[in-house]
C-alpha positions in Angstrom: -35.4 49.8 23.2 -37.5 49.3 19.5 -33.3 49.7 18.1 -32.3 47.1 20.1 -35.3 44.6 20.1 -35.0 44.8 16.0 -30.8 44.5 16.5 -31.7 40.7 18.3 -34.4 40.6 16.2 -32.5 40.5 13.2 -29.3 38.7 14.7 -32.4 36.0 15.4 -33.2 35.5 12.1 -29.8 35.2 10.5 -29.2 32.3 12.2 -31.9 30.7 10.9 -30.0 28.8 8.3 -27.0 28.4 10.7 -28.6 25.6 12.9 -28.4 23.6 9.8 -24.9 22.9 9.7 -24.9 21.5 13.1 -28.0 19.2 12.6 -27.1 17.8 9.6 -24.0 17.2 10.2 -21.2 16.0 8.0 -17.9 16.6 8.5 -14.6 15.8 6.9 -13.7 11.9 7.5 -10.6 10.5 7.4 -10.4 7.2 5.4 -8.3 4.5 6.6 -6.4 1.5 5.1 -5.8 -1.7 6.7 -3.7 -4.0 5.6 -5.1 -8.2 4.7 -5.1 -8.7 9.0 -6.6 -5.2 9.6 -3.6 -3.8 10.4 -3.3 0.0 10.0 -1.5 0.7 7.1 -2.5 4.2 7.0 -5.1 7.3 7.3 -5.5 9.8 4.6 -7.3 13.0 5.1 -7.5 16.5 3.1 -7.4 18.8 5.7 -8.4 17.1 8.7 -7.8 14.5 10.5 -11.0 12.8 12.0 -11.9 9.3 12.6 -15.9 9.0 13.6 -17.3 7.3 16.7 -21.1 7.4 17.7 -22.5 8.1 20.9 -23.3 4.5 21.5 -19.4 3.5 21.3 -18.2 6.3 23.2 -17.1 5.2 26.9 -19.5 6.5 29.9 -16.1 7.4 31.6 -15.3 9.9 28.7 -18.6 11.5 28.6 -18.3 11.9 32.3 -14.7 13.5 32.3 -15.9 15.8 29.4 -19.4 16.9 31.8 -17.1 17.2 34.7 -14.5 19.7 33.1 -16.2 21.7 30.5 -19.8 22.0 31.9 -21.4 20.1 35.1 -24.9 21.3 34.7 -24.9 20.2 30.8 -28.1 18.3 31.0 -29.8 20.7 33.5 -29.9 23.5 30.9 -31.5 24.7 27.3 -27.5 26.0 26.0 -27.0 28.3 28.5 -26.3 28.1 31.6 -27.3 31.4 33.5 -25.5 30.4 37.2 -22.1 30.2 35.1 -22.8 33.2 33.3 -23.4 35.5 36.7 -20.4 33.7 38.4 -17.8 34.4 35.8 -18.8 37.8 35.4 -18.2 38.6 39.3 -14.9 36.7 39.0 -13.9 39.1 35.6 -15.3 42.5 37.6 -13.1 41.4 40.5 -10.1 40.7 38.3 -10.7 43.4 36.4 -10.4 41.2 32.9 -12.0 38.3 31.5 -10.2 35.1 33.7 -13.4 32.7 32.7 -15.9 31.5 30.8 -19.1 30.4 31.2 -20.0 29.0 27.8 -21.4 25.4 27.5 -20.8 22.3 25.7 -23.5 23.2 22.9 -22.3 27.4 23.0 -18.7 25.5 22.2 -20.3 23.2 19.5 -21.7 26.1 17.9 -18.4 28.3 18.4 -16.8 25.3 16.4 -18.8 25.1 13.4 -19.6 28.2 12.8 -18.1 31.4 14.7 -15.2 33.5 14.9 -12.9 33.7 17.9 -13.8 37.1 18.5 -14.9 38.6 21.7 -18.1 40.9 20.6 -21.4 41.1 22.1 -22.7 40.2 18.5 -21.4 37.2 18.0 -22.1 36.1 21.9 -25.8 36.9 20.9 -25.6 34.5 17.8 -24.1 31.9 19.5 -26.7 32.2 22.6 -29.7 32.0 19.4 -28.0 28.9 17.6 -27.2 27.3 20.8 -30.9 27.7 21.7 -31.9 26.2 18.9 -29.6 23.2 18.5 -31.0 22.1 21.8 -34.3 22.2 20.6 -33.8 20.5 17.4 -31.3 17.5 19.0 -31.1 15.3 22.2 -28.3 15.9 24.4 -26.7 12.6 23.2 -26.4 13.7 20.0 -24.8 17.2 20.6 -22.5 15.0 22.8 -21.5 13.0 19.7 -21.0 16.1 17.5 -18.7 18.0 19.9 -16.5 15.1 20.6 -16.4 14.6 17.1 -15.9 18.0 16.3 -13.6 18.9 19.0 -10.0 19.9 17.8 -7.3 18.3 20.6 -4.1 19.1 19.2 -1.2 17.6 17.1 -3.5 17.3 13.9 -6.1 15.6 15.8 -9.9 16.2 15.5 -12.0 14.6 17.6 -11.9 11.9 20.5 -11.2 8.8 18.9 -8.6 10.2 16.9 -6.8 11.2 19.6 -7.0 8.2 21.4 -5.6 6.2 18.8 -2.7 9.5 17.8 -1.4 9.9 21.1 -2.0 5.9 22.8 -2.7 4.3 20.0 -5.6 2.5 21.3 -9.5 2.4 20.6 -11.6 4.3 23.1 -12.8 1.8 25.3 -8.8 0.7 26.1 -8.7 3.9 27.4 -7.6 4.5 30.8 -8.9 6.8 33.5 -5.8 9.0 33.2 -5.5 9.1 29.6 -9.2 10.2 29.2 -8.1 12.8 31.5 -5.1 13.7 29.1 -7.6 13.8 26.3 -9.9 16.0 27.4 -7.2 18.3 28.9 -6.5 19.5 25.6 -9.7 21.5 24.2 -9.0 24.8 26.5 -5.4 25.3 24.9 -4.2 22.2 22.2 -1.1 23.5 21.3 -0.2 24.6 25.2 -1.0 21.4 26.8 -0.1 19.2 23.7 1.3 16.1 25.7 3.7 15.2 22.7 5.6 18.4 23.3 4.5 19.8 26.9 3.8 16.6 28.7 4.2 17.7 32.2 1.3 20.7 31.5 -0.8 18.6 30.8 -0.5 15.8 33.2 -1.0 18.4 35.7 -4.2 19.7 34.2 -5.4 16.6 33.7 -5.2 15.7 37.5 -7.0 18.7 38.6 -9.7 17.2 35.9 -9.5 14.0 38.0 -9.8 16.2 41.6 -13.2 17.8 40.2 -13.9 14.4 39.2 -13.4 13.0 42.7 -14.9 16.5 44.4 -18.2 15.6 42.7 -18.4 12.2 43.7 -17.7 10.4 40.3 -14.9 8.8 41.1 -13.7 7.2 43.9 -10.5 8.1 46.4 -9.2 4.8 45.2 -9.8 5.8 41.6 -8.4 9.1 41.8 -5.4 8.3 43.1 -4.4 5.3 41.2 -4.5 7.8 38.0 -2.8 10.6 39.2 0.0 8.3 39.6 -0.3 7.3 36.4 2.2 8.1 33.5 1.2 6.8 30.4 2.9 6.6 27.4 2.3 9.3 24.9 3.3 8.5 20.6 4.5 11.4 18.9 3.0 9.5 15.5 2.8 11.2 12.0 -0.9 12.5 11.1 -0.9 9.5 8.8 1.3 6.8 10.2 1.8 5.4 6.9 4.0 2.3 6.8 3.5 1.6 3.0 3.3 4.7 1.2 4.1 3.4 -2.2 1.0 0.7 -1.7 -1.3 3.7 -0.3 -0.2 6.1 -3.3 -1.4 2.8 -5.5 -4.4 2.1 -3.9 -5.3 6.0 -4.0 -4.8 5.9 -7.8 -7.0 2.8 -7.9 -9.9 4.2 -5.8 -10.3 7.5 -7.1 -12.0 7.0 -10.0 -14.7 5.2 -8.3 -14.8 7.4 -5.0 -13.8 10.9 -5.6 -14.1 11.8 -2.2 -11.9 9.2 -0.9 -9.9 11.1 1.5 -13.1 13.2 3.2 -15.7 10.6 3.5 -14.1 8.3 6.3 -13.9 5.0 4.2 -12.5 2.0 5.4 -10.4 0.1 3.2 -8.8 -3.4 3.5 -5.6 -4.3 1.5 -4.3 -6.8 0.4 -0.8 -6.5 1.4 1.0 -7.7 4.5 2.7 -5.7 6.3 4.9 -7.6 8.2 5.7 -9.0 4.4 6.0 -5.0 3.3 8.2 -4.3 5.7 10.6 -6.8 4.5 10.4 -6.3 1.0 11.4 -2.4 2.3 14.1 -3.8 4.0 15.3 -6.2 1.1 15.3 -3.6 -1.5 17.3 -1.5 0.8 19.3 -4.0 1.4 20.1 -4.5 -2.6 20.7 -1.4 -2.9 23.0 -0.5 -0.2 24.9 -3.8 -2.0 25.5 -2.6 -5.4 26.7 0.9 -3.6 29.4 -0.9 -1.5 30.1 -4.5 -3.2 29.9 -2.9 -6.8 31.3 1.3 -6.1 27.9 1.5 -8.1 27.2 5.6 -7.0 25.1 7.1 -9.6 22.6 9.1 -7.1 20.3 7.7 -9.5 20.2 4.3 -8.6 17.0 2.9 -7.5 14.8 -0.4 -7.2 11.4 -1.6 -7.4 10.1 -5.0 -5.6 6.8 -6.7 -6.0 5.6 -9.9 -4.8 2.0 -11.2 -5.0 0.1 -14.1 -4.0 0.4 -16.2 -7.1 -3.5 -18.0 -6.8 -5.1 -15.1 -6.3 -3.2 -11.8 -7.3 -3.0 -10.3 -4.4 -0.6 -8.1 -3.9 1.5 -9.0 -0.6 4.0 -6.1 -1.1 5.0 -3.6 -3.6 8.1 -0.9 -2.7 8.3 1.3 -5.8 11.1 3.2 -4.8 14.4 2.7 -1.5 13.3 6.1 -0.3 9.9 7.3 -0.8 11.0 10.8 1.2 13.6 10.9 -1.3 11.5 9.7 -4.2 7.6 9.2 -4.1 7.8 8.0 -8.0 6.5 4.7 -7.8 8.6 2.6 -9.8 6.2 0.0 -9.6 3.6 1.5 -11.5 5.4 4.2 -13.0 8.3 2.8 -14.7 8.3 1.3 -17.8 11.5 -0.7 -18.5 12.7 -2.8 -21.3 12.8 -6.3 -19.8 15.4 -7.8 -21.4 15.7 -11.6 -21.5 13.2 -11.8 -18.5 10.8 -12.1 -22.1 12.1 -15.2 -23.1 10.1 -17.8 -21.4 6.8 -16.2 -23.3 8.7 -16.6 -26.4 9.4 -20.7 -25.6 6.2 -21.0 -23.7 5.3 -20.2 -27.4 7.3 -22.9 -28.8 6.5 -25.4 -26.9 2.6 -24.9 -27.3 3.4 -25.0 -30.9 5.1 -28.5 -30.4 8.9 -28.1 -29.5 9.8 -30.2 -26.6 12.1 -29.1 -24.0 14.9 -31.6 -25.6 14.4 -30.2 -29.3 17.7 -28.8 -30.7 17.6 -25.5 -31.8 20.6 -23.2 -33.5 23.3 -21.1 -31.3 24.3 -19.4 -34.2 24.8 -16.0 -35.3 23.0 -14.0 -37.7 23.0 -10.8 -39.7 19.5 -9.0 -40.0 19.1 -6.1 -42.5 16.8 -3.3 -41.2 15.9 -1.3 -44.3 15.9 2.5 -44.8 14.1 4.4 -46.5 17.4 4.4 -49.3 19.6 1.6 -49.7 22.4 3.8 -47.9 20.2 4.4 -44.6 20.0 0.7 -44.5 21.1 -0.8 -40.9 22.3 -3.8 -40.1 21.9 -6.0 -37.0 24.1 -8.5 -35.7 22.8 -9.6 -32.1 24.9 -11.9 -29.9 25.1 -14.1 -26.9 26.5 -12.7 -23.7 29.7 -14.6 -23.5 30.0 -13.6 -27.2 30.5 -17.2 -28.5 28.5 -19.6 -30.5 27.3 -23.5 -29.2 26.0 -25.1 -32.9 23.0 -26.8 -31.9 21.3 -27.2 -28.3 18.4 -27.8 -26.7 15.8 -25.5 -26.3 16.3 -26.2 -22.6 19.4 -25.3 -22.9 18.9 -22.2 -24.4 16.9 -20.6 -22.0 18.3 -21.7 -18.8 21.5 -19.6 -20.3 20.1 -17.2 -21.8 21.0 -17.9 -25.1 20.5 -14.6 -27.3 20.9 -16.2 -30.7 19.7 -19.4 -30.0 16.0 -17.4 -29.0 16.6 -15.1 -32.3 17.1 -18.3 -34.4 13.9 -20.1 -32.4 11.7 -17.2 -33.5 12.9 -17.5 -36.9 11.8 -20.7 -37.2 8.5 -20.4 -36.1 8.0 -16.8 -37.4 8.1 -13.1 -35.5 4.1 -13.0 -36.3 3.1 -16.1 -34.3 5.8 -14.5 -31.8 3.9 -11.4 -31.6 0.4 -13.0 -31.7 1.4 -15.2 -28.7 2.7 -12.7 -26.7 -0.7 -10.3 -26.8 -2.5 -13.8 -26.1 -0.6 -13.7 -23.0 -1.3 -9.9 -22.2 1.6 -8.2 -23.5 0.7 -5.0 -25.0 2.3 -1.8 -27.6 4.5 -4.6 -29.0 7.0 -3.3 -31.5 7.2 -5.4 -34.9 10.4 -6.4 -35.0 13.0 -9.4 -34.0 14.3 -7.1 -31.1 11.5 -7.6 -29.1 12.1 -11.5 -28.1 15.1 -9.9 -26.0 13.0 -7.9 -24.6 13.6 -4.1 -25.9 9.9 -3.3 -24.9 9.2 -1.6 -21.6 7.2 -2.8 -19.1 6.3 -2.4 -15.2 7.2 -4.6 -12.5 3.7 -4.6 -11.7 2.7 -5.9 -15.3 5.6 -8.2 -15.3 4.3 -9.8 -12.2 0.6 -10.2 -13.5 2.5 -12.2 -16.6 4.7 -14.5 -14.5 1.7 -15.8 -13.3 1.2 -17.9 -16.4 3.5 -19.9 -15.6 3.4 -19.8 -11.5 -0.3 -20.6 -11.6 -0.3 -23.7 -14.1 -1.3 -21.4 -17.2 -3.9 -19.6 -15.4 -3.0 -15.4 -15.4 -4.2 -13.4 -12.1 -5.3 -10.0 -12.4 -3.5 -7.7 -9.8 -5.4 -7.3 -6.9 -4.8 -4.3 -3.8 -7.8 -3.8 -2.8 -9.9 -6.4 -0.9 -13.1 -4.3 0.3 -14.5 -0.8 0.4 -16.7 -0.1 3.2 -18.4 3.2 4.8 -21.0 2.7 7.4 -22.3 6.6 7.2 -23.2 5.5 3.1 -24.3 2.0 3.6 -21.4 1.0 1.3 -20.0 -2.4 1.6 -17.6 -3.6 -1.8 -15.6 -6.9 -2.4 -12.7 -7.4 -4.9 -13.1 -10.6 -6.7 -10.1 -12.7 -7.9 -10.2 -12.2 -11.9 -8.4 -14.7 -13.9 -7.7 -16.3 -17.5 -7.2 -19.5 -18.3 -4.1 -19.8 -21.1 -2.8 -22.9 -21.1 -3.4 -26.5 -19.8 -1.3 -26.6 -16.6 0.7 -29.7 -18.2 2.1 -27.5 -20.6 3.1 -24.7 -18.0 4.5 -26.9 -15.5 7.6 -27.4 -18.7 8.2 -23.9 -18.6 8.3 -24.4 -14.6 10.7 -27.1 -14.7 13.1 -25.6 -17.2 12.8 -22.3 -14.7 13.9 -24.6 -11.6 17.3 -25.3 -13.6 17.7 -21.8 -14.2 18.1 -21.3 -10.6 20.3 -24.7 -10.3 22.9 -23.9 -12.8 21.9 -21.3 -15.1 21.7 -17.5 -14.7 19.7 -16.9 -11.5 22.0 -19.3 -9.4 22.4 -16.4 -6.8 18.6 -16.5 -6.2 18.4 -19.8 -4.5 16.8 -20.2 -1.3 17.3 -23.0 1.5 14.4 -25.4 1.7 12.4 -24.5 -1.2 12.2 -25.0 -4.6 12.5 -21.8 -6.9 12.1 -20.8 -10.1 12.5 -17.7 -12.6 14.2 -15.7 -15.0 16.7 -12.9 -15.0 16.7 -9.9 -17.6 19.6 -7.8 -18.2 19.2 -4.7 -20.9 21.8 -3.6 -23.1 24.7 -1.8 -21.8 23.5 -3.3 -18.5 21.0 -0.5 -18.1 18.2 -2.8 -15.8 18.6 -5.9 -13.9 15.7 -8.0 -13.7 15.3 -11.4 -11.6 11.8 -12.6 -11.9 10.9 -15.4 -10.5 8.4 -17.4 -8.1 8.4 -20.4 -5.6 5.0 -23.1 -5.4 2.8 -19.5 -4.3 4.2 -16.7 -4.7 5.5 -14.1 -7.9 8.2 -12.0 -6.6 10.2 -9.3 -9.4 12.5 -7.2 -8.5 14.2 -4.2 -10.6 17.4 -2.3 -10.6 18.9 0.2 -12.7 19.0 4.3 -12.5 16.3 6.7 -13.0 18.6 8.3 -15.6 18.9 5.2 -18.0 22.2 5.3 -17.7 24.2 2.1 -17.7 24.7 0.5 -14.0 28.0 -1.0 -14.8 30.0 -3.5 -16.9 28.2 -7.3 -16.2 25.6 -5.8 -13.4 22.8 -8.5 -14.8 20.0 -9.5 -13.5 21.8 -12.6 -12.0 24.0 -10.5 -10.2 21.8 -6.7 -9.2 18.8 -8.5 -8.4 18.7 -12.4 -7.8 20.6 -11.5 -4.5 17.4 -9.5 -3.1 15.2 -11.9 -4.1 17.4 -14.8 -1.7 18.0 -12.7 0.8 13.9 -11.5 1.0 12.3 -15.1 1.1 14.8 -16.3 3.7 13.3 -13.7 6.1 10.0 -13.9 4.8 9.7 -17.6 5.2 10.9 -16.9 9.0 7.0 -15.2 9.3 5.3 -17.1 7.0 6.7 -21.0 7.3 3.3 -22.3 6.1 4.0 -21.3 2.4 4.2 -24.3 -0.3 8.1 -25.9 -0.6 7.7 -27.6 -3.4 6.0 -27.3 -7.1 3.4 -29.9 -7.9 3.4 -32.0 -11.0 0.2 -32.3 -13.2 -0.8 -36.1 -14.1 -0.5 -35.2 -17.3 3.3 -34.7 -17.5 5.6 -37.8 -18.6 9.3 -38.5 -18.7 11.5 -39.9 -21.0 14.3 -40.7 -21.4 17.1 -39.2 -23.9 20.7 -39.2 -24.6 21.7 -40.6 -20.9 18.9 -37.2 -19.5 15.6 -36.9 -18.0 13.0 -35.3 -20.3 9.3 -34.1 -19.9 6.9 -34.6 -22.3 3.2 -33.8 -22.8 0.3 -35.0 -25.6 1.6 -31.2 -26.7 4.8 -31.2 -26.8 6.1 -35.0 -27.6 9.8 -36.1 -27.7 11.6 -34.4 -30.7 12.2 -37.7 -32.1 10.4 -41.0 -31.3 13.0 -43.4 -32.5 15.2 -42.2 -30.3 13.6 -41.9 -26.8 12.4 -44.0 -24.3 10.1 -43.0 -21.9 9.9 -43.7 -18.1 6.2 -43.0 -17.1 
């Protein structure tokens, strides 16, 4: 007797610390991500997949299902409940083997947290001493919340309101009757009565749940029988239901800095993206792609695409697709990629001019020129000789000209004249970084990301005024008291008189210059394409009155895509075909660019010119202005 008394005695005291676990309790969260109209974009996790709910917000119906099935007399007892104990040990002497339990809901919290699964009277004593304990320590509405937040209910699922949304996708109080009864089926066996894979098991267990339900009196006959009929509709979702994984893989990189414990601490964070607007940016890009395959025989395996468009006022991101197939590719070309940009550069370069005081009418030379690139001994010397892309020569143009056909020479001569330096000094004023110092970069041999790219454009889409990149609208998590905004960030570059040229000269890029094929019905557009040499990226970037769209082709490998795949012609076409179905679902967006007061017209040659106090006609005896 002193041998056993001293066994409890020291099983009682090594659970001492045990207790702990359960009353401080802290389990792994998942965090979720919602897109700008709290949406759910997605739920990330480490190990388990757990979405919180207190007491107070779960249903009465719930708690009642859960009393009724797993232990009647829970708020009778002190975590035991001796009646169950003495009548499922007569049904196991009968049978002759263990055929039930008695264990309550707080022995099954405990078993939970802390114990094995083994049968031993040792661990049946510890779990009878922590059980005591917990129900001295906590009210019986706060063990409630820990099991059902704790309770494991199959598929991936832990705990009640995860389940609800998993398998009905709904909140807890849109529960039905029968689905509760579905739900809290699945704790005696998860994987056996897992209604994804065995729904008839465990619709019929979860109508006996509704009969003891109805035996005891908590239900009605009219109740009961309304859900047994019942056959609700059960999703076979992924853990994470991710419908932007290239935006969550983003927003991850973006968070964790901040909050290292992102994916355990149940977080809730709002994009900015759409997803109706992701979705067809997914589709677009696929679209593209599945083009250049069949129009073009383009079958380098690989081939792949990036898309971004963001709101161009604020910087929010609306959708970003870094990849056609993140199973097949989670690299996400968005962020990842750096690309040379080709002539996509060159409105920078005469954004530069013009702020300089060039004029969109001011002729400049189409011309060829030689450019000696020294080595270090005269015979190591190189020499350059760029050209235009129809390989001819026009004299003298306009600079308006020149950039709505992407005039090679005409942009090499341009920079000559007002000298690589101020070039590369304008270009880091307008956030271009690791510039190379030399001539090639004003056709844009530099790599850059979509993403980048984007932020720059908006110099010119937002009157002069660049957006920082925004994904992330708020940070919240209730358990921390935590509640973050995002602000817009932005810097003022330019008056918006001198921006709206570049905008104009853009538009007729899309008239009758190189992005022709990205016109869209019913709105005004303009942009840039950007074709690398041997045709190894297509660019189109360009924007309408609100938004900055750019999208990118070309293979992983840096191989060529083909003779004259250009911007114009690998990309422009997805930008068309995505606005026509995204102004289907979002017909409010601007039509039409706005002209600052500032602007003036004159008149030159027979043609319609802009002018600003900036930039003034090339030649005042010559001109006569309009307004």
């Amino acid at each position: 007797m002193v041998g056993v008394l001293l066994f409890v005695l020291y099983l009682y005291n090594a659970t001492r610390f045990d207790v702990e676990k359960i009353i401080y309790y802290n389990p792994p969260l998942t965090t979720q991500f919602f897109d700008r109209n709290h949406k759910l974009v997605a739920n990330v996790f480490a190990q388990e997949n757990r979405l919180y709910v207190k007491f107070n917000d779960i249903p009465g119906r719930v708690i009642e299902t859960l009393i009724a099935t797993e232990d009647t007399g829970f708020f009778e007892h002190y975590g035991f409940n001796v009646e169950a104990i003495m009548r499922a040990l007569a049904k196991d002497i009968k049978a002759g083997k263990k055929v039930e339990g008695a264990s309550t809901i707080t022995q099954q919290l405990v078993k939970m947290l802390y114990l094995s699964r083994e049968k031993t009277l040792q661990r049946k004593i510890k779990e009878l001493f922590i059980a005591l304990k917990v129900e001295q320590l906590l009210t019986k509405e706060q063990i409630l919340e820990r099991y059902l937040n704790q309770v494991y209910l199959g598929h991936g699922y832990y705990g009640i309101k995860t389940a609800a949304q998993g398998y009905f996708h709904k909140p807890l109080n849109k529960l039905t009757l029968k689905e509760i009864a579905m739900i809290i089926a699945l704790p005696k066996a998860p994987s056996f009565y897992d209604p994804t894979k065995r729904y008839n098991q465990n619709v019929a267990r979860a109508n006996l749940i509704l009969k003891r339900m109805y035996t005891l009196g908590w239900i009605s006959r009219t109740e009961y029988q309304n859900a047994v009929f019942q056959k609700p509709t059960v999703y076979n979702s992924t853990l994470t239901r991710n419908k932007a994984p290239y935006v969550v893989d983003m927003a991850l990189k973006e968070l964790k800095a901040t909050y290292p414990d992102i994916k355990t601490a149940g977080y809730e964070v709002v994009l900015s993206i759409d997803l109706p607007t992701q979705q067809i940016a997914r589709k677009s890009l696929r679209w593209g792609y599945d083009r250049l395959r069949q129009k073009y025989d383009i079958n380098n395996t690989s081939l792949n695409g990036a898309m971004i468009t963001i709101d161009s006022a604020s910087g929010d991101i609306l959708s970003a697709v870094g990849g056609v197939d993140y199973k097949q590719s989670s690299f996400n070309r968005v962020i990842q990629s750096q690309r040379s940009i080709g002539s996509a550069v060159k409105p920078f370069v005469y954004q530069i001019a013009l702020d300089l005081g060039y004029n969109p009418a001011t002729k400049i030379p189409d011309i060829s020129r030689t450019y000696k690139i020294k080595g270090d001994t005269p015979t190591e010397d190189k020499f350059w000789k760029p050209k235009n892309y129809e390989k001819d020569t026009l004299g003298f143009i306009t600079l308006r000209e020149a950039l709505v056909h992407s005039r090679n020479l005409a942009t090499i001569n341009l920079t000559a004249a007002i000298g690589l330096d101020t070039v590369i000094n304008g270009l880091y004023h307008f956030g271009f970084d690791n510039i190379p110092q030399n001539m090639s970069i004003v056709l844009g041999s530099f790599g850059i990301t979509p993403l980048k790219i984007a932020q720059e454009y908006t110099l010119f889409s937002n009157y002069g005024t660049i957006v920082k990149h925004r994904l992330i609208l708020s940070v919240k998590n209730d358990k921390k008291g935590l509640q973050v905004s995002y602000p817009i960030k932005s810097y003022d570059i330019l008056p918006d008189y001198q921006a709206y040229l570049m905008i104009d000269i853009l538009k007729d890029v899309v008239r009758k210059g190189t992005g022709r094929k990205a016109r869209v019905p019913n709105i005004e557009v303009a942009g840039k394409t950007g074709t690398t040499n041997n045709f190894r990226d297509g660019w189109w970037c360009g924007f309408t009155p609100d938004t900055t769209t750019i999208v990118w082709f070309g293979n992983d490998d840096n191989t060529p895509l083909g003779k004259n795949m250009t911007g114009g012609r690998v990309s422009a076409p997805v930008f068309s075909y995505f606005y026509q179905h995204y102004l289907t679902i979002h017909p409010e967006r601007k039509r039409t660019f706005d002209i600052p007061s500032r602007v003036r017209v004159f008149n030159v040659d027979g043609h319609r010119e802009l002018f600003t106090n900036i930039s003034p006609p090339p030649n005042k005896s010559t001109y006569v202005p309009i307004y």
